[in-house]
C-alpha positions as CSV (number, residue, x, y, z in Angstrom):
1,X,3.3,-16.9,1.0
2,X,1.6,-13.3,0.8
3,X,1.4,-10.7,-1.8
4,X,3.4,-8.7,0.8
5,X,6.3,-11.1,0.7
6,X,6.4,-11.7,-3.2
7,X,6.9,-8.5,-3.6
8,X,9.8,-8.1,-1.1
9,X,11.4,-11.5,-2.5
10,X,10.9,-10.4,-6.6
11,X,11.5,-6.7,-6.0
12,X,8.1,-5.8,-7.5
13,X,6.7,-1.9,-7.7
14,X,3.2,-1.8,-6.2
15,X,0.9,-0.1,-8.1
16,X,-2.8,-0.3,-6.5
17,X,-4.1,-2.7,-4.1
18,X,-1.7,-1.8,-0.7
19,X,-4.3,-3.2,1.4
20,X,-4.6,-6.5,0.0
21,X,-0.9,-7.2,0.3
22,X,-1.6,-9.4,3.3
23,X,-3.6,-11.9,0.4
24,X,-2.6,-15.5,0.5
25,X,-0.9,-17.1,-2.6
26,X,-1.8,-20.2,-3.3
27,X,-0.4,-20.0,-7.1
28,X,0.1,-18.4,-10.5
29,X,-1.6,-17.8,-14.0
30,X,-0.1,-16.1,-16.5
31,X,-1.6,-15.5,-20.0
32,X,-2.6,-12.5,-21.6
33,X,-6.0,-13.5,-22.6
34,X,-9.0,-12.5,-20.4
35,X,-11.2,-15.4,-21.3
36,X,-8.3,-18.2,-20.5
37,X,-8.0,-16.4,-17.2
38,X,-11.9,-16.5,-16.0
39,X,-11.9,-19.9,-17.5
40,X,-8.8,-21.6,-15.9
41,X,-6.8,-19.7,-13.2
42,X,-7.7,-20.6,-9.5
43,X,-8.5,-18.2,-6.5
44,X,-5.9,-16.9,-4.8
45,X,-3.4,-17.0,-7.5
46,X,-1.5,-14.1,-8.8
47,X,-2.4,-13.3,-12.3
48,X,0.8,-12.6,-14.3
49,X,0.3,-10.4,-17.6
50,X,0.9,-7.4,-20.2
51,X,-2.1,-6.3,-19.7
52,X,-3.0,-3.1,-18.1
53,X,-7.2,-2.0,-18.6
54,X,-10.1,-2.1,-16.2
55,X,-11.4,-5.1,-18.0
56,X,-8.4,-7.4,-16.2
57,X,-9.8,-6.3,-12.6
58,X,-12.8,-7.2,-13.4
59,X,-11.7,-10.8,-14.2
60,X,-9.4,-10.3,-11.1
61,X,-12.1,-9.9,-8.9
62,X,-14.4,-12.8,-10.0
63,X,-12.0,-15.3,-9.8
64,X,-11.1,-14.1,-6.3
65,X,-6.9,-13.5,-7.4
66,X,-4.6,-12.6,-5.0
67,X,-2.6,-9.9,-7.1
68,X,-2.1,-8.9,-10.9
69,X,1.8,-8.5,-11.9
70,X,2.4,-6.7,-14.9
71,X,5.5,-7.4,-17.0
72,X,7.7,-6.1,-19.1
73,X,7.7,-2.3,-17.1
74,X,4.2,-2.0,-18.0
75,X,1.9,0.4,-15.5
76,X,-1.5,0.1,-15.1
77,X,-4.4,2.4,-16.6
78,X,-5.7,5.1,-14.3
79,X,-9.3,2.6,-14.2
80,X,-7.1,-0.2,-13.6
81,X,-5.5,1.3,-10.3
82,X,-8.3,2.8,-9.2
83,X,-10.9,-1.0,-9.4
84,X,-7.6,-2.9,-7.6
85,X,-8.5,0.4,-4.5
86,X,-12.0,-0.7,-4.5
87,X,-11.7,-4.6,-4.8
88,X,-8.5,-5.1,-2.8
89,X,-6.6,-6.8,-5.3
90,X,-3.0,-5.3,-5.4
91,X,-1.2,-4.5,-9.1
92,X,2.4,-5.1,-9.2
93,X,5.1,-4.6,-12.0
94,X,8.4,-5.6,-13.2
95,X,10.7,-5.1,-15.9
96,X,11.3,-8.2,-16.0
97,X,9.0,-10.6,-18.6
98,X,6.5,-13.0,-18.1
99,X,8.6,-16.0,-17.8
100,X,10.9,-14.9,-15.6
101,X,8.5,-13.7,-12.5
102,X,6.9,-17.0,-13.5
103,X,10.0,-18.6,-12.7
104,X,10.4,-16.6,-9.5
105,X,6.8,-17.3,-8.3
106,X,6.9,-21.1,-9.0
107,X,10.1,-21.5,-7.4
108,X,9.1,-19.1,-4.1
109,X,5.8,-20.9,-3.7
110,X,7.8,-24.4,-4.2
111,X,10.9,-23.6,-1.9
C-alpha cells in the first residue's frame, strides 16, 4: 500500500510531503515519544502521533518512515511542514485519535 492510498482509504488531510505520497508502507508505529520511535519503529512505516515539532522529522527521516499522521486534528508546526518538503516524508492528519487510524492502518495493510 502507498501513502497515496492510505490517505484516500482513511480520509487523511495532507499537510507536507505531496511528493512522497507514492512511499511504500510496509507498517505502523505510533507512540508519542521520540526516543521509542528512533529506537523501535521500522523503515517504511507510518509514524502515528500528537506530535507536531521539527524534532519528529528529524526522527522521520533517520529511520527512513514512510509518512507521519497526526491525530486528534492536530496540524503540524511551520518547521515541521517545511523538513517533510525537503526530506520527502508526507504529514497527514485526522480528527480521529491514535487508536482508531491505528485500527485503520493495521486492518488496510492486513486486508
Amino acid at each position: 500500500m502507498t501513502v497515496s492510498e492510505l490517505v484516500k482509504k482513511a480520509e487523511l488531510t495532507v499537510f507536507a510531503g505531496s511528493n512522497g505520497l507514492n512511499n511504500e508502507i510496509v507498517g505502523g508505529y505510533t507512540s508519542d515519544l521520540l526516543s521509542d520511535v528512533m529506537g523501535n519503529a521500522d523503515a517504511g512505516c507510518v509514524w502515528i502521533t500528537l506530535q507536531s515539532h521539527k524534532n519528529v522529522m528529524a526522527i522521520a527521516s533517520l529511520k527512513e518512515l514512510a509518512a507521519v499522521i497526526i491525530v486528534n486534528s492536530g496540524s503540524p508546526e511551520a518547521d515541521m511542514s517545511e523538513q517533510a518538503e525537503k526530506e520527502g516524508i508526507p504529514v497527514l492528519g485526522t480528527t480521529l485519535g491514535a487508536f482508531e487510524i491505528s485500527g485503520i492502518l493495521y486492518n488496510s495493510l492486513n486486508a
